[in-house]
ROFI-388824 format. One record per residue (C-alpha): residue in one letter; z, y, x; residue number from 1. Coordinates in nm, 2 decimals, decimal comma, padded with zeros to 4 digits. Each point is the difference from the previous one (the first is absolute). Example, Ala and Ser with C-alpha at 12.3 -4.5 7.8 and 13.67 -1.06 7.14 Angstrom:
# residues 2
{rest=A&pz=00,78&py=-00,45&px=01,23&nr=1}
{rest=S&pz=-00,07&py=00,34&px=00,14&nr=2}
# end
This chain:
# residues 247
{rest=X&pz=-01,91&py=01,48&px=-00,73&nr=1}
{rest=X&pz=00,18&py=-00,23&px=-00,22&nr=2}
{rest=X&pz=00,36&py=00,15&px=00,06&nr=3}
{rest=X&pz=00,15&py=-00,35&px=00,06&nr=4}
{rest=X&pz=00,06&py=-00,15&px=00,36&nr=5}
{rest=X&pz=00,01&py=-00,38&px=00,17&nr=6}
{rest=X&pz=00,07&py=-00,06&px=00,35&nr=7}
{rest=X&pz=-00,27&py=-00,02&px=00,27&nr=8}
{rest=X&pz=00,26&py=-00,17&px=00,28&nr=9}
{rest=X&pz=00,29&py=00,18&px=00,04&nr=10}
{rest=X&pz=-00,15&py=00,35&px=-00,12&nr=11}
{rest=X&pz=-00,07&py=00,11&px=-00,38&nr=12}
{rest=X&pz=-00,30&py=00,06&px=-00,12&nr=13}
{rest=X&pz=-00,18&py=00,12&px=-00,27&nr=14}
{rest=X&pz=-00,12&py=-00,27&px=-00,23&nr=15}
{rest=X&pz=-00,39&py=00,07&px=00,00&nr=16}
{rest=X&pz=00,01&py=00,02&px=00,37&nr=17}
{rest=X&pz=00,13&py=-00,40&px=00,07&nr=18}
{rest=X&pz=-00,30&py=-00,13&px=00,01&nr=19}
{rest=X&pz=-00,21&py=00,22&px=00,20&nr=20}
{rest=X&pz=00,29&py=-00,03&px=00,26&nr=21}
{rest=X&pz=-00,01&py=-00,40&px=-00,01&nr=22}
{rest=X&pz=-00,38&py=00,02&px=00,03&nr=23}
{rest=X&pz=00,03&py=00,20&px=00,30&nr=24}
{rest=X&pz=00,24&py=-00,21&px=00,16&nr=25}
{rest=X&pz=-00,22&py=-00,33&px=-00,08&nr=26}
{rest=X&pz=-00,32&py=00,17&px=00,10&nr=27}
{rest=X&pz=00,16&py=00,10&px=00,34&nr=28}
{rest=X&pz=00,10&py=-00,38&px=00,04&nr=29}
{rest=X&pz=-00,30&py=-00,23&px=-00,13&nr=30}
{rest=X&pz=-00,15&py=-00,04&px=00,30&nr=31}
{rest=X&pz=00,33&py=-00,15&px=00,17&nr=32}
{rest=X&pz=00,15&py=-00,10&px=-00,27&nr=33}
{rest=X&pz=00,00&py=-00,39&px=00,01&nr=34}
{rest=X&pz=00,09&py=00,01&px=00,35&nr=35}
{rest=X&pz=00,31&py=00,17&px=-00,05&nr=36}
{rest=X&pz=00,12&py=-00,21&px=-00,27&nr=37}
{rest=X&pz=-00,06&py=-00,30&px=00,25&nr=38}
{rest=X&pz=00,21&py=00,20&px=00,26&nr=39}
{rest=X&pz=00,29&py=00,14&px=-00,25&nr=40}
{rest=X&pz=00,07&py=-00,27&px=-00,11&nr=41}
{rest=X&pz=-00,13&py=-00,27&px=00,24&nr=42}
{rest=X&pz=-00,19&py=-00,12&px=-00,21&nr=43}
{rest=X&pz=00,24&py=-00,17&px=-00,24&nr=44}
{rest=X&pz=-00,19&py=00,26&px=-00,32&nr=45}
{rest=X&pz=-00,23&py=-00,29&px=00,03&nr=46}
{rest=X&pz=00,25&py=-00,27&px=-00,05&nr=47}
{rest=X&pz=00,12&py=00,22&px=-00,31&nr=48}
{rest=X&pz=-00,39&py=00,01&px=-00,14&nr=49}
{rest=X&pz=00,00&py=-00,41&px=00,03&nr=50}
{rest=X&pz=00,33&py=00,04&px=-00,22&nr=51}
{rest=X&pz=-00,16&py=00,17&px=-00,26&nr=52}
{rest=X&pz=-00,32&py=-00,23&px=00,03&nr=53}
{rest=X&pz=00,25&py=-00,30&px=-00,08&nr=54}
{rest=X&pz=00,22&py=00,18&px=-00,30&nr=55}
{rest=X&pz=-00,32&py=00,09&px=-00,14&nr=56}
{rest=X&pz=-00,20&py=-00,29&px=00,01&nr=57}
{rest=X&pz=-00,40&py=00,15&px=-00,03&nr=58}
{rest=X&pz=-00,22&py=-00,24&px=-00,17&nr=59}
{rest=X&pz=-00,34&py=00,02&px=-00,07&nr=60}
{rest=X&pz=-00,24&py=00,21&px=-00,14&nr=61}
{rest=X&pz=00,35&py=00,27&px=-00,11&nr=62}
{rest=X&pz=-00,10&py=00,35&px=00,08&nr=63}
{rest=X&pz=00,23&py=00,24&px=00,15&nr=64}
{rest=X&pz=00,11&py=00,36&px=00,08&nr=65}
{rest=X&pz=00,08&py=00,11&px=00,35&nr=66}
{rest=X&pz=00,18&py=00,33&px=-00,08&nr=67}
{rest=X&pz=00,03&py=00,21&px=00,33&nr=68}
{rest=X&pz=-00,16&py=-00,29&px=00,14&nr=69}
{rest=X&pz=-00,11&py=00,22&px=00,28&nr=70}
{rest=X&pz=-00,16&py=-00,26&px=00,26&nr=71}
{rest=X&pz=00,01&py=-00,30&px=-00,23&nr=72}
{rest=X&pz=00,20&py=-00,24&px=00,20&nr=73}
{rest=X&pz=00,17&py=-00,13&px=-00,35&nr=74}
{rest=X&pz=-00,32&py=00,01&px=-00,14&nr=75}
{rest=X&pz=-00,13&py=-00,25&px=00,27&nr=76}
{rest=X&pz=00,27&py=-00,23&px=00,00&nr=77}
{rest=X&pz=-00,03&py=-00,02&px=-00,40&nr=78}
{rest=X&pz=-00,33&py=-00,10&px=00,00&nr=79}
{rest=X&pz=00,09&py=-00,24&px=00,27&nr=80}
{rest=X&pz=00,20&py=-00,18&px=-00,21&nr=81}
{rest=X&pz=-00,17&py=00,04&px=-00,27&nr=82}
{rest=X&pz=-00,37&py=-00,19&px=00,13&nr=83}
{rest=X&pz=-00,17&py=00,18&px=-00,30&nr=84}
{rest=X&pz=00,08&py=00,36&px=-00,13&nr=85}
{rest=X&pz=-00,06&py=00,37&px=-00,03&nr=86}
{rest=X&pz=00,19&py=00,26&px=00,16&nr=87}
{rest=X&pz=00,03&py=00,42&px=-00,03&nr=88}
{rest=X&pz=00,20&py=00,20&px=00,22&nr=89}
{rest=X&pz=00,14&py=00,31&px=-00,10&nr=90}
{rest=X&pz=00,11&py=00,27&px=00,22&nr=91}
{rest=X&pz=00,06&py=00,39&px=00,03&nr=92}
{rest=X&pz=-00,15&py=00,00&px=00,36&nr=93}
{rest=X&pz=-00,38&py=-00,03&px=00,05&nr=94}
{rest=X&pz=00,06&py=-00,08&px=00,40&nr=95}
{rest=X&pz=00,18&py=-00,27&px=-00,07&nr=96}
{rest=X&pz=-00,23&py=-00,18&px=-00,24&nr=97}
{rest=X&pz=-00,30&py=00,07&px=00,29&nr=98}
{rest=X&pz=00,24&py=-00,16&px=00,22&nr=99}
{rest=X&pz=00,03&py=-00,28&px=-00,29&nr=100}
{rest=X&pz=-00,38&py=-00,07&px=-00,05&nr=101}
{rest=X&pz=-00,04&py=-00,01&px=00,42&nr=102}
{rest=X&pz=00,24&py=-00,31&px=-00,05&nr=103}
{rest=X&pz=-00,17&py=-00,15&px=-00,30&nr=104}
{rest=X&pz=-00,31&py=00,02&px=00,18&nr=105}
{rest=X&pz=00,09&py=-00,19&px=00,27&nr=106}
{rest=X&pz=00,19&py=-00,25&px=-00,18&nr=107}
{rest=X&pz=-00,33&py=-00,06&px=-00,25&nr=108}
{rest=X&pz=00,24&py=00,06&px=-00,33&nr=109}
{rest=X&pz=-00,21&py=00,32&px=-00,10&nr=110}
{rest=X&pz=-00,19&py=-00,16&px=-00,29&nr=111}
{rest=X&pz=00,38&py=-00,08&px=-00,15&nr=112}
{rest=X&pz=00,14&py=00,39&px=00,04&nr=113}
{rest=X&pz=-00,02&py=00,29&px=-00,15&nr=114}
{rest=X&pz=00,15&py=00,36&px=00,15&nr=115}
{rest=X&pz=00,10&py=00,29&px=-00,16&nr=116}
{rest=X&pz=00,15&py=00,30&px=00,03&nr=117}
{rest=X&pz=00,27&py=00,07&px=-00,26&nr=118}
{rest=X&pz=00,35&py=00,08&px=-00,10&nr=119}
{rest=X&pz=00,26&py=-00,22&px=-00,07&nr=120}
{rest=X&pz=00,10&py=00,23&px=-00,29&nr=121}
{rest=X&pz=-00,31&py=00,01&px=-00,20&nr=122}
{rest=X&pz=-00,23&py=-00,31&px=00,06&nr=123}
{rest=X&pz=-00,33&py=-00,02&px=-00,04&nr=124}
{rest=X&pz=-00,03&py=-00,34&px=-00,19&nr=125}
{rest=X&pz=00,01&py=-00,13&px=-00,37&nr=126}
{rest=X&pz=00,36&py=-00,11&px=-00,18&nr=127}
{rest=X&pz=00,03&py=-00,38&px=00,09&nr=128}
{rest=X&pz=-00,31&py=-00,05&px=00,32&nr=129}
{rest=X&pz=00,22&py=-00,16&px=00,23&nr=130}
{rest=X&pz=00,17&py=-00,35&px=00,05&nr=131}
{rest=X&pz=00,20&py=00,14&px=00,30&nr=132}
{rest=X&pz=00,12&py=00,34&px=00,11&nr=133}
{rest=X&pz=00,22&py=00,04&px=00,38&nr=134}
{rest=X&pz=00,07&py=00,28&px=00,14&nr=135}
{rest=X&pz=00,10&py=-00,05&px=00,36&nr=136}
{rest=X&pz=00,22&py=00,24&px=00,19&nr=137}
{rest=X&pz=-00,13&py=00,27&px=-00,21&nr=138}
{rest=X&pz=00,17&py=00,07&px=-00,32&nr=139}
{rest=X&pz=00,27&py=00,17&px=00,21&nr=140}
{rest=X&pz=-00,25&py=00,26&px=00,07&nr=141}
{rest=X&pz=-00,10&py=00,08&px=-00,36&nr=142}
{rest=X&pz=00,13&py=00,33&px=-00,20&nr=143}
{rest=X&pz=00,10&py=-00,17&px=-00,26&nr=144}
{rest=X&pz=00,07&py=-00,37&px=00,04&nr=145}
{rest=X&pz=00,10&py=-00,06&px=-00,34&nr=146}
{rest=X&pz=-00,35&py=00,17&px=-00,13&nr=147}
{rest=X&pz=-00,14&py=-00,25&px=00,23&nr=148}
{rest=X&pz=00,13&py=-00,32&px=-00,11&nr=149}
{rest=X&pz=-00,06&py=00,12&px=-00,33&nr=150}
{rest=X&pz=-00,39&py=00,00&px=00,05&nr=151}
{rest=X&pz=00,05&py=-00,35&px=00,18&nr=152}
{rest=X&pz=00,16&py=-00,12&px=-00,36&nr=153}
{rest=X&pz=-00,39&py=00,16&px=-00,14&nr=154}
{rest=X&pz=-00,25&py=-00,12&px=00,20&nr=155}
{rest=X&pz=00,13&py=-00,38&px=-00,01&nr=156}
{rest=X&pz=-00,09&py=-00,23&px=-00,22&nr=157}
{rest=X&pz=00,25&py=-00,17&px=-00,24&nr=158}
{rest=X&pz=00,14&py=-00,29&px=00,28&nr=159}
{rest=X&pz=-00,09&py=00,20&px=00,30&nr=160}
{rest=X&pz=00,26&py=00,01&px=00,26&nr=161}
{rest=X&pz=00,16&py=00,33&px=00,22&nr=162}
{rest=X&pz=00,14&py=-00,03&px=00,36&nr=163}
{rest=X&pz=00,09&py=00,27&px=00,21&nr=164}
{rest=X&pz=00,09&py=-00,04&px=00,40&nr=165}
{rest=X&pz=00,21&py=00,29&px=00,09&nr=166}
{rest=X&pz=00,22&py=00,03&px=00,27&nr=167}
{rest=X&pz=00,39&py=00,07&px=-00,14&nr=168}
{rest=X&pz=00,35&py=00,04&px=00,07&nr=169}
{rest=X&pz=00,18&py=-00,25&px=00,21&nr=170}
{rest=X&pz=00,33&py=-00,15&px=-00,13&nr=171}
{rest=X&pz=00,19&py=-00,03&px=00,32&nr=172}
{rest=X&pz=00,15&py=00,34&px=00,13&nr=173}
{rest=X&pz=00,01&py=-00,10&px=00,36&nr=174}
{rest=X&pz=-00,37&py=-00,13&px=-00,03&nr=175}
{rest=X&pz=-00,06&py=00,31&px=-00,20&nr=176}
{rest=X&pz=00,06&py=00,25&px=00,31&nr=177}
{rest=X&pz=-00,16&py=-00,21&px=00,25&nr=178}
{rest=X&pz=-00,34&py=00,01&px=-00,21&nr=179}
{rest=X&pz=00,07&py=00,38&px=-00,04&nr=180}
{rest=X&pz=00,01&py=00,03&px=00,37&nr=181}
{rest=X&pz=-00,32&py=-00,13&px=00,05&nr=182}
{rest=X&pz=-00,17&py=00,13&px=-00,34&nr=183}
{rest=X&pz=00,09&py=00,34&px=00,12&nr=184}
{rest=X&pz=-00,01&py=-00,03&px=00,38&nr=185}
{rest=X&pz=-00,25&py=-00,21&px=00,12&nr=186}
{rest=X&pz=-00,28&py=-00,03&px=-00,28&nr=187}
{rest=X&pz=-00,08&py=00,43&px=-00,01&nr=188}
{rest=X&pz=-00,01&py=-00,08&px=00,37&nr=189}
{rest=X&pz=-00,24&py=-00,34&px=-00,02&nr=190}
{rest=X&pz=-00,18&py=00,23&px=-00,27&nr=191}
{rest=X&pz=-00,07&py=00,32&px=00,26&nr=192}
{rest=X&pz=-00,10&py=-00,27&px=00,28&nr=193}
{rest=X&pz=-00,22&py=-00,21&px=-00,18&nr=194}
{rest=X&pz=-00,14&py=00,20&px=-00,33&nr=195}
{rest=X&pz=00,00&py=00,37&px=00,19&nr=196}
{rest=X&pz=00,22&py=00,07&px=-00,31&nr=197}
{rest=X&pz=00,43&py=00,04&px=00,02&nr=198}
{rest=X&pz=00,04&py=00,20&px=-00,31&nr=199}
{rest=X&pz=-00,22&py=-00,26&px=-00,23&nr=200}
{rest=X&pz=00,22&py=-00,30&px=00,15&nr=201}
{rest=X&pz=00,32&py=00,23&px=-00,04&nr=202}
{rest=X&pz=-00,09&py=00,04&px=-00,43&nr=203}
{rest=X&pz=-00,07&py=-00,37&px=-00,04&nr=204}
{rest=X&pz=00,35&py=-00,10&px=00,18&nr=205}
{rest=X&pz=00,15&py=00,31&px=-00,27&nr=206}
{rest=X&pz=-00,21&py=-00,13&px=-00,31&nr=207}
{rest=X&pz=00,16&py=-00,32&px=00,06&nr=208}
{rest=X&pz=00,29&py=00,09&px=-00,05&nr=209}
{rest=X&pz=00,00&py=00,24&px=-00,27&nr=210}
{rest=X&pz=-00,14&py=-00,30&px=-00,18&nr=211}
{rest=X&pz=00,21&py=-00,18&px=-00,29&nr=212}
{rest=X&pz=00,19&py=-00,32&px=00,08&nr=213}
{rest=X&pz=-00,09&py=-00,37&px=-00,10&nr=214}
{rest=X&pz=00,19&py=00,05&px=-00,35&nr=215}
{rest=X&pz=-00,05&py=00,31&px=-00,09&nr=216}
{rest=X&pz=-00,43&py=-00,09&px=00,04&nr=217}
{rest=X&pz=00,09&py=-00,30&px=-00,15&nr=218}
{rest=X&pz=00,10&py=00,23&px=-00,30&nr=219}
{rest=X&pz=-00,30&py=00,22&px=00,01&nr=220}
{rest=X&pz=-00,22&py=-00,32&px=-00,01&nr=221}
{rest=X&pz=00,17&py=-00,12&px=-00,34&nr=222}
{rest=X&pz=00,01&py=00,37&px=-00,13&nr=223}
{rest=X&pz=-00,41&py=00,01&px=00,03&nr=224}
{rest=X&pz=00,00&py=-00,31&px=-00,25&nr=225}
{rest=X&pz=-00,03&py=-00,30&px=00,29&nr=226}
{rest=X&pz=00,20&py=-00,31&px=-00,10&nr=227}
{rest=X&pz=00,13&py=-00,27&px=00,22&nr=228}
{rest=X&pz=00,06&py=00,24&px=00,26&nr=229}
{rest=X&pz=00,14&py=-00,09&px=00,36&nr=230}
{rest=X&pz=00,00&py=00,07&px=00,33&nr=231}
{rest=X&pz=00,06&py=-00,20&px=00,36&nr=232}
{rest=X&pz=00,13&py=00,17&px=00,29&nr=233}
{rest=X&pz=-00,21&py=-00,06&px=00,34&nr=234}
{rest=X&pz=00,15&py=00,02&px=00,38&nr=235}
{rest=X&pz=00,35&py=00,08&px=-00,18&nr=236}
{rest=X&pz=-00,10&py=00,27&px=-00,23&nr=237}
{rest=X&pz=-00,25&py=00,21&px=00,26&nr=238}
{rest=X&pz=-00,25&py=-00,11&px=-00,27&nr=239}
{rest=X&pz=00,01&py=-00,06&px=-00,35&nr=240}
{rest=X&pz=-00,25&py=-00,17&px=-00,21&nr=241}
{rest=X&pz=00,03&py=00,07&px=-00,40&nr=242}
{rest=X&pz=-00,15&py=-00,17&px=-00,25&nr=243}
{rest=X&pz=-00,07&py=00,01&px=-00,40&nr=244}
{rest=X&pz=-00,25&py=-00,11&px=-00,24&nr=245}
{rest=X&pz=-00,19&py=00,18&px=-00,29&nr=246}
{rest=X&pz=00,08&py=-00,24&px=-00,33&nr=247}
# end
């Protein structure tokens, strides 16, 4: 035991137990996972990828880092756009990366991807490997966030570039409580109908919003050395993408 505790949700946890909690809850969900993305949020997450597609701009031949990259949709659309390119994805959850390399296989981009299993927190790569690192709906499920965008600063290369899709905190209070009616009504339900699993679909409605808002990541972005920092808010602040670069 470490002695110090984060949030898993709405409960408190021990520190060292996190991640073994978040792997359950992604292992329990691989299999349905895309699909319930498409249905929670009919299918507007895929609108919010093509965002970050255009804010990042792939060219070719950069390499990048999926972190929890889990079925490699970003990794897809990067390489895309790209035309040319290497690609590794990252993530805590074994099922999901087998779920990942079904895909890549049937879309013939497995000669252009890599898979690994690994920790946000402690990456298995060299200082500066990477022209790109994204992180897509993922960070928010980290221990320590600020540990992992530190070891995002690493692992790029002098130029590379950071973006993070997240969702966030909406602005408006009236819109505010109508999403938290459906976050906390209707997606545990969707999750125990389609995925077989309430009580996964219940944490990831919590973990969202136990997650910081768009200034306060904004401030945890600069504070890991990333300059030009920015973000954009998607579908009126449901999503968030934030940027920075590594100069």
């Amino acid at each position: 035991m470490t002695g110090t505790t984060t949030h898993f949700g709405f409960q408190t946890v021990p520190e060292d137990e996190k991640a073994g909690k978040v792997q359950g809850v992604f292992t329990s969900v691989a299999s349905r996972y895309d699909l319930m993305n498409d249905v929670m949020s009919a299918g507007i997450h895929r609108l919010w990828k093509d965002a970050m597609m255009d804010w990042l701009a792939p060219r070719p031949g950069q390499r990048l880092l999926d972190v929890a990259g889990g079925t490699g949709d970003i990794s897809f659309r990067f390489l895309r756009r790209a035309g040319t390119g290497h690609a590794t994805v990252l993530d805590l959850t074994e099922p999901m990366l087998v779920e990942g390399r079904k895909r890549a296989e049937a879309a013939r981009l497995s000669d252009s991807l890599d898979w690994v299993v690994g920790d946000a927190m402690a990456l298995p790569f060299a200082d500066s490997s990477f022209d790109v690192y994204t992180i897509s709906f993922g960070i928010r499920n980290v221990t320590r966030p600020e540990v992992a965008l530190q070891e995002a600063f690493r692992v790029l290369r002098p130029g590379g570039r950071l973006m993070v899709l997240e969702f966030s905190k909406v602005p408006n209070p009236a819109l505010r409580r109508l999403y938290d009616l459906y976050s906390f009504h209707v997606i545990p339900r969707m999750g125990a109908a389609i995925a077989g699993d309430r009580d996964s679909y219940q944490y990831l409605v919590e973990s969202i919003r136990r997650f910081p808002d768009q200034e306060t990541f904004l401030s945890m972005i600069r504070a890991a050395g990333f300059a030009n920092a920015g973000y954009r808010n998607l579908t009126m602040g449901v999503a968030c993408l934030h940027s920075g670069w590594k100069l």
